[in-house]
C-alpha positions in Angstrom: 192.4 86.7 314.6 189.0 87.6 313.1 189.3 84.2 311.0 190.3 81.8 313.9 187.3 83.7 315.9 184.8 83.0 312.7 186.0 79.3 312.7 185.5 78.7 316.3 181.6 80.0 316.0 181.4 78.3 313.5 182.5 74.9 315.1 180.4 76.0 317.9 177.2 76.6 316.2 177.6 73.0 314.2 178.4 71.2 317.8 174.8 73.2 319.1 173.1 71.9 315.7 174.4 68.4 315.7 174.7 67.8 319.2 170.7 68.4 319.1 169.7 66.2 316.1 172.3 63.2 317.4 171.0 63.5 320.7 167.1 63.3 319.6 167.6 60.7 317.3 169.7 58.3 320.0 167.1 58.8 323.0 164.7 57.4 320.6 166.1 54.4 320.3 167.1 54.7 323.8 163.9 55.2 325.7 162.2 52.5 323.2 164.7 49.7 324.2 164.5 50.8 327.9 160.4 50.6 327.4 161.4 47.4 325.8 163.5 45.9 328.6 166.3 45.7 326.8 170.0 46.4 328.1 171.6 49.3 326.7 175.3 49.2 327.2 176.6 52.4 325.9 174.6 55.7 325.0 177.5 57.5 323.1 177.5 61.4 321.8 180.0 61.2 318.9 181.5 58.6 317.7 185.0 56.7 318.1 187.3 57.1 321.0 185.7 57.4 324.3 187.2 60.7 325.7 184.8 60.9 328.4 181.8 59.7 330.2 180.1 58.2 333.5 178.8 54.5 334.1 175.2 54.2 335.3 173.8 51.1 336.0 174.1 49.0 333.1 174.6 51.7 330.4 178.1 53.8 330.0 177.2 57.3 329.0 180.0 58.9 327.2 181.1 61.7 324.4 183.2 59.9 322.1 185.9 61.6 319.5 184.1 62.6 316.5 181.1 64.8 316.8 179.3 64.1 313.4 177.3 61.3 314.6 176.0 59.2 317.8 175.1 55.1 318.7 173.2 53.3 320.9 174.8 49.6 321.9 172.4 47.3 322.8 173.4 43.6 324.8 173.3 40.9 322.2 172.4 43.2 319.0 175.2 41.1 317.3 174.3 37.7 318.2 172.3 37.1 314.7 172.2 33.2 315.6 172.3 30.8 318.6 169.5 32.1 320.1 169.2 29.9 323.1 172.3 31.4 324.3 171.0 35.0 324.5 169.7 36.5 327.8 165.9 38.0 327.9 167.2 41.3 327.9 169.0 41.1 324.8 168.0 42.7 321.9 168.0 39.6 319.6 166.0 38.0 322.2 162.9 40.5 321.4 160.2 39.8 319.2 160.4 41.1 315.5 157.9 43.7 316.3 159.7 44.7 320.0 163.2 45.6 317.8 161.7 47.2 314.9 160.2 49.9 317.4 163.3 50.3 318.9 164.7 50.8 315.6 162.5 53.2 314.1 162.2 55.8 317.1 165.3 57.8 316.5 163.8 58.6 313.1 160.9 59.4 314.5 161.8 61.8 317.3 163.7 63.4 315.0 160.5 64.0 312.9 158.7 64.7 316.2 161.6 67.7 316.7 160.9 69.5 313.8 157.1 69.2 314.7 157.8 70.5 317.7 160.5 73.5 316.9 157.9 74.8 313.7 155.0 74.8 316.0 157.0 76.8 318.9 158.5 79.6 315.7 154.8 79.5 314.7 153.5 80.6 318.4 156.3 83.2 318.8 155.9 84.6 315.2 157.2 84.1 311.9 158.0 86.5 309.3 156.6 85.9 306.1 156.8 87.0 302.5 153.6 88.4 301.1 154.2 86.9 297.7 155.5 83.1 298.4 151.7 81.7 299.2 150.4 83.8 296.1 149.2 82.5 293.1 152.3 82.4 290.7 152.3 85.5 288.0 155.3 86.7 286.5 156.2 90.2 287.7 159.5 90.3 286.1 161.9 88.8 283.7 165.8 89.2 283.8 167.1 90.3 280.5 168.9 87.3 278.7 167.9 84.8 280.7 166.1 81.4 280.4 162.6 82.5 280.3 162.9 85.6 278.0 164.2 83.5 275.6 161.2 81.1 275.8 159.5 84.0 274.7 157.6 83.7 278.5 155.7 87.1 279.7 155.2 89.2 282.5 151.7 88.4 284.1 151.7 85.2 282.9 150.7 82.5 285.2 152.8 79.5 285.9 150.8 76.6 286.3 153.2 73.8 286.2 156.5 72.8 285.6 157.4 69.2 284.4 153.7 68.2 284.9 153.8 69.2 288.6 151.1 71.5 289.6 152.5 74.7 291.2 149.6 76.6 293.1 151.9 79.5 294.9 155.5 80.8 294.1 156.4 78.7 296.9 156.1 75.3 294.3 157.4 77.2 291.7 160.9 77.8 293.3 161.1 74.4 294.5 160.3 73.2 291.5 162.8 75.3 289.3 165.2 75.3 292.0 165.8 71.6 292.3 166.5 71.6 288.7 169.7 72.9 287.8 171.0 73.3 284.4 167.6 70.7 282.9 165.6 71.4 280.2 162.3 71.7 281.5 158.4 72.1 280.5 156.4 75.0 282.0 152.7 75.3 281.1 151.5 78.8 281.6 148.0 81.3 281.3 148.3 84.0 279.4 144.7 85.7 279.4 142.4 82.7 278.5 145.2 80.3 276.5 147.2 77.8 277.8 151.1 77.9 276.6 153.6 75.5 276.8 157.4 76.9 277.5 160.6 74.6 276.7 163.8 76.3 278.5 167.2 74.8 279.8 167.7 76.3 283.3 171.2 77.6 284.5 172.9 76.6 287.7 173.2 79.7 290.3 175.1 80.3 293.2 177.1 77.5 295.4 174.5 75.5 296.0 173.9 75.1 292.3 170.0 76.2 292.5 168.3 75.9 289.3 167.6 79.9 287.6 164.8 80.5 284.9 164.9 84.1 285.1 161.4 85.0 286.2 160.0 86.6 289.4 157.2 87.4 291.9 155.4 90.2 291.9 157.4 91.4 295.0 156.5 94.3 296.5 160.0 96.5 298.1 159.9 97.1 302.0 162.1 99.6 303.7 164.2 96.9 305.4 166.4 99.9 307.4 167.5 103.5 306.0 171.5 104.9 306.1 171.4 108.3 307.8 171.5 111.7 306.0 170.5 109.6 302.8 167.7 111.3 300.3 165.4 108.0 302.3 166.0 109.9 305.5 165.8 113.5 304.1 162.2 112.6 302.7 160.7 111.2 305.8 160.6 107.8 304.5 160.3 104.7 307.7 161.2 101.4 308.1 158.8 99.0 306.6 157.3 101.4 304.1 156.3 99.4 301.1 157.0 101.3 297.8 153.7 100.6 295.7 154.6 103.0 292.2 157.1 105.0 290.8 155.8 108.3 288.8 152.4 105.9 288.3 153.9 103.1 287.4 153.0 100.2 289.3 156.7 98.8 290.2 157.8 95.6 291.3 161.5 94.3 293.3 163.8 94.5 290.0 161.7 97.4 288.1 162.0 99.4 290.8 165.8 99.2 291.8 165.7 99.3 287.6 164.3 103.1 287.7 166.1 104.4 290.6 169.8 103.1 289.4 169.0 105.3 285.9 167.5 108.3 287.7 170.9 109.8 290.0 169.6 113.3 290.8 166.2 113.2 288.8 163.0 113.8 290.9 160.8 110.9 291.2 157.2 110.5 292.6 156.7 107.2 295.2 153.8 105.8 296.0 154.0 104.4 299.2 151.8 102.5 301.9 152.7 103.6 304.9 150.2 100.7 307.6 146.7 101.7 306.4 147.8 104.6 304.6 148.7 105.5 301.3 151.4 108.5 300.5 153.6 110.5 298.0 156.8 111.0 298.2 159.5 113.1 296.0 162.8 112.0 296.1 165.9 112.5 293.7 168.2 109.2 293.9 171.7 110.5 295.4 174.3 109.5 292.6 176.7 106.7 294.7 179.5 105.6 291.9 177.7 105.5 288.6 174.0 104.7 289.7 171.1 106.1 291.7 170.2 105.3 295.6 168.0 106.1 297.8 169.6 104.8 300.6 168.0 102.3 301.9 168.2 98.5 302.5 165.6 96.3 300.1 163.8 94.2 301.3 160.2 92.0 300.4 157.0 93.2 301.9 156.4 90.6 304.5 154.3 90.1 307.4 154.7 89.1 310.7 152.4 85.9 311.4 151.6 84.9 315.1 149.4 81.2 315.6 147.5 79.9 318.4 148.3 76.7 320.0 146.0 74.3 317.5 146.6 76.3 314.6 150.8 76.3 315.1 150.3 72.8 315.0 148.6 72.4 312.4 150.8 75.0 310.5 154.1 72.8 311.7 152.5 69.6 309.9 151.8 71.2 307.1 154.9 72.9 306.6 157.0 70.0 307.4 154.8 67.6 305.2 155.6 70.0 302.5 159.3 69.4 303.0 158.8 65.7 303.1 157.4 65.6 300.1 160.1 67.8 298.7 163.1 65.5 299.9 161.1 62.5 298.2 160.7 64.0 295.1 164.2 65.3 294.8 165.7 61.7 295.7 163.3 60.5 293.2 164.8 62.8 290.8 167.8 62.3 291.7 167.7 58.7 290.6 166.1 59.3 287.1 168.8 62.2 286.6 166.2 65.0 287.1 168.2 66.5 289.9 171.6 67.8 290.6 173.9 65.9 293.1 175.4 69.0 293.5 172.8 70.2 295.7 173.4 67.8 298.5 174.8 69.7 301.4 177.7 67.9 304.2 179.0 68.4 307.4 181.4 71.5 306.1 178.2 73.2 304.5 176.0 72.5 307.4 178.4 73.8 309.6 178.2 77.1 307.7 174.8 77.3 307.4 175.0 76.4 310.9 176.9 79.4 312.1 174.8 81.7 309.4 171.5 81.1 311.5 173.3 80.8 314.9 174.4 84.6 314.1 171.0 85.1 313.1 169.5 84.5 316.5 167.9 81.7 318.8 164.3 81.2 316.8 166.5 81.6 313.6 168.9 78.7 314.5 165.7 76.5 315.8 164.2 76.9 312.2 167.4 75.5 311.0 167.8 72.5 313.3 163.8 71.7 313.0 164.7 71.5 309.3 167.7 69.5 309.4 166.0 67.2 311.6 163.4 66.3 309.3 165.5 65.4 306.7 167.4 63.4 309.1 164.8 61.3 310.1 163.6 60.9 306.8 166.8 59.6 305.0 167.4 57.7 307.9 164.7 55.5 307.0 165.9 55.1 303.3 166.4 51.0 303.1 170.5 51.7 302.7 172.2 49.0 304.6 173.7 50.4 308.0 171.0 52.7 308.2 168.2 52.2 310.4 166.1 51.8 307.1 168.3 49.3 305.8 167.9 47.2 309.0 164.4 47.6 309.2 163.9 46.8 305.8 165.7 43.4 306.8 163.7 42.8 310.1 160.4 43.4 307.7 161.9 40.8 305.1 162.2 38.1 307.7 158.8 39.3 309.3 156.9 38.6 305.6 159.1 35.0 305.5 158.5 34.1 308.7 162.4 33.4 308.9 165.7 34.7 310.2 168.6 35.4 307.7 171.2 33.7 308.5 174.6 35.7 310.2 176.4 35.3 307.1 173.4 37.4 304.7 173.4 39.9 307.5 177.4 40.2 308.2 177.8 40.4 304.1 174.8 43.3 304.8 176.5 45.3 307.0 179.4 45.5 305.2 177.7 46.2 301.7 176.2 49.2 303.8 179.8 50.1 305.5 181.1 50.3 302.0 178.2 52.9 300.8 178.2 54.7 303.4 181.6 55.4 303.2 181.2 56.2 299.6 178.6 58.9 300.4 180.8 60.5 303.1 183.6 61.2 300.7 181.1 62.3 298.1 179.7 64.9 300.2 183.0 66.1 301.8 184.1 66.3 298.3 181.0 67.8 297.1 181.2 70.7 299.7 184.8 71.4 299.2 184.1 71.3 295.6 181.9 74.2 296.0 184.3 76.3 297.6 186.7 75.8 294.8 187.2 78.3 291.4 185.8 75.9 288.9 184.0 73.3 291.2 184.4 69.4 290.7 186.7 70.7 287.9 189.2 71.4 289.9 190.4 68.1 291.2 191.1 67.3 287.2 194.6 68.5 288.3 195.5 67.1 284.5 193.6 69.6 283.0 
């Protein structure tokens, strides 16, 4: 029962997220080709078999079988030639200009949406974490891993990896992140010299982020506390943020480090407690073979709250940020520099979809305001059957002043039919793949 239950939220919460970004992106073209004067014969949620809908006017409104995408069908958007036959409505009839405005709007109200969703998360608050706008210095390196065999330090400061400046920790995870199992160059300041690090990152968790090994300075926050644990006992609170353990300055790993070794063993916290600074002494309670405090982990943060100009200003910034990251990793992706892996489907979506729908309203809007970007951006990628790879027609006849002829645009279309189907089976593929013991291994049913 508790399965069928998860699987229905979870269909739920992709229906919310998808309905949202297919229903943005299809207005656009909608309200551009009513602005336009051109016919619109169906508006369709879905796609495939009408199940249901209403006629209005000229335009049949419906929700068609297959919820993973949407269309707008405009009068005379087929009639590539014989254009004396076509009525002034039609959307071959329009102007080169007229139908690459049409065109391009569901990209950009989808762009517009996230805009629009960061800016409100912005007003209402967003929780951030202290470290991921600070400059980039190692607090910590796991043992065995990537960068401690690079012979890389803590307190050193990354200043770029593969030539790409990184100014906060934010650009360093990206940069590492999109870069799964790659040898890569990281130049770093140690005092006054400038190093230069060589290390082949491994590929962590389903997603197949790209691991180095090295960490923030994070600082642990008292995310919530068990009762009757030695947390409790001691008077610690929630959001407490543990500063030193016995005078040692102590970081996220260090410090769950030293209280895992010390069950039963006095220790002295440091802790700042809002604008005060306190001790604490608390033994770890033994719990299987290591010591606890009992409490939940989690990074000092702060709770950030914008004004109207400055959420807007905060949205473009943050969304131009991911922009430039989706570039980048296509652009990587084409030289080899990236992992395919990464790209996420409908069945990953879907669980992200339900993770953030459980997380709360705000929580879920972060989510669709980020899929919606990269929606509108990839939509405009010149891959035939796209609205990129139309555009990118409409500008080639624009720049020779002629028409292709039905046949170059037929053969086209089905170029772009063929791709796209490709990619929909790679990333159905790719997200089962994920979900499987040995990944894309295990459809070598041979081996």
């Amino acid at each position: 029962m508790a399965k069928i239950l998860a699987t229905l939220e979870t269909l739920l919460a992709f229906v919310i997220v998808f309905g949202v970004l297919v229903f943005v992106h299809e207005l656009g073209h909608f309200f551009m080709a009513k602005l336009m004067k051109i016919r619109v014969e169906v508006f369709s949620w879905g796609i495939g078999k009408r199940l249901f809908g209403i006629k209005k006017g000229d335009t049949d409104y419906r929700i068609s079988l297959i919820p993973i995408g949407g269309f707008v069908k405009f009068s005379g958007e087929e009639a590539y030639e014989k254009k004396a036959e076509l009525a002034p409505h039609d959307f071959m009839a329009k102007k080169r200009w007229q139908r690459f405005l049409v065109l391009v709007t569901g990209s950009l109200m989808n762009i517009f949406l996230a805009l629009l969703f960061v800016s409100i998360i912005s007003m209402v608050g967003v929780t951030v974490p202290e470290y991921s706008e600070q400059k980039p210095v190692i607090g910590w390196i796991d043992p065995g891993s990537p960068a401690e065999k690079a012979n890389m330090k803590i307190d050193d400061e990354i200043l770029s990896v593969n030539d790409r400046q990184t100014k906060t920790w934010s650009d360093v995870e990206i940069a590492v992140g999109t870069k799964p199992k790659r040898l890569i160059t990281i130049e770093c300041k140690r005092g006054e010299e400038i190093l230069k690090f060589q290390l082949m990152t491994e590929s962590r968790t389903r997603l197949a982020m790209g691991y180095a090994g090295f960490y923030p300075k994070i600082l642990v926050q008292v995310a919530y506390i068990f009762p009757g644990s030695p947390a409790e006992e001691a008077g610690l609170n929630v959001g407490d943020v543990f500063l030193a353990i016995n005078g040692e300055y102590v970081y996220y790993y260090r410090f769950l480090e030293i209280v895992a070794e010390n069950p039963g063993k006095e220790l002295e916290f440091l802790v700042e407690r809002e604008d005060e600074i306190l001790t604490f002494h608390i033994a770890p309670r033994l719990d299987g073979k290591v010591g606890k405090l009992g409490i939940g982990t989690g990074m000092k943060s702060e709770l950030k709250k914008f004004g109207f100009l400055a959420a807007i200003g905060r949205s473009f910034k943050e969304n131009w940020k991911l922009a430039f990251v989706l570039v980048n990793y296509v652009k990587d992706l084409a030289v080899g520099e990236a992992s395919a892996q990464q790209i996420a489907g409908p069945i990953e979506i879907a669980r992200f979809s339900r993770t953030f729908f459980r997380m709360g309203f705000f929580a879920l809007m972060g989510f669709i305001a980020f899929i919606s970007l990269q929606l509108g951006i990839v939509n405009l990628f010149p891959i035939p059957l796209l609205d990129g790879g139309q555009i990118l027609v409409l500008s080639l006849e624009g720049l020779f002043r002629k028409d292709f002829s039905a046949k170059v645009k037929q053969t086209v279309m089905q170029i772009g039919f063929i791709i796209f189907i490709l990619l929909f089976v790679f990333v159905i593929l790719n997200d089962v793949a994920r979900n499987l013991p040995n990944g894309w291994e295990s459809f070598l049913f041979w081996k």
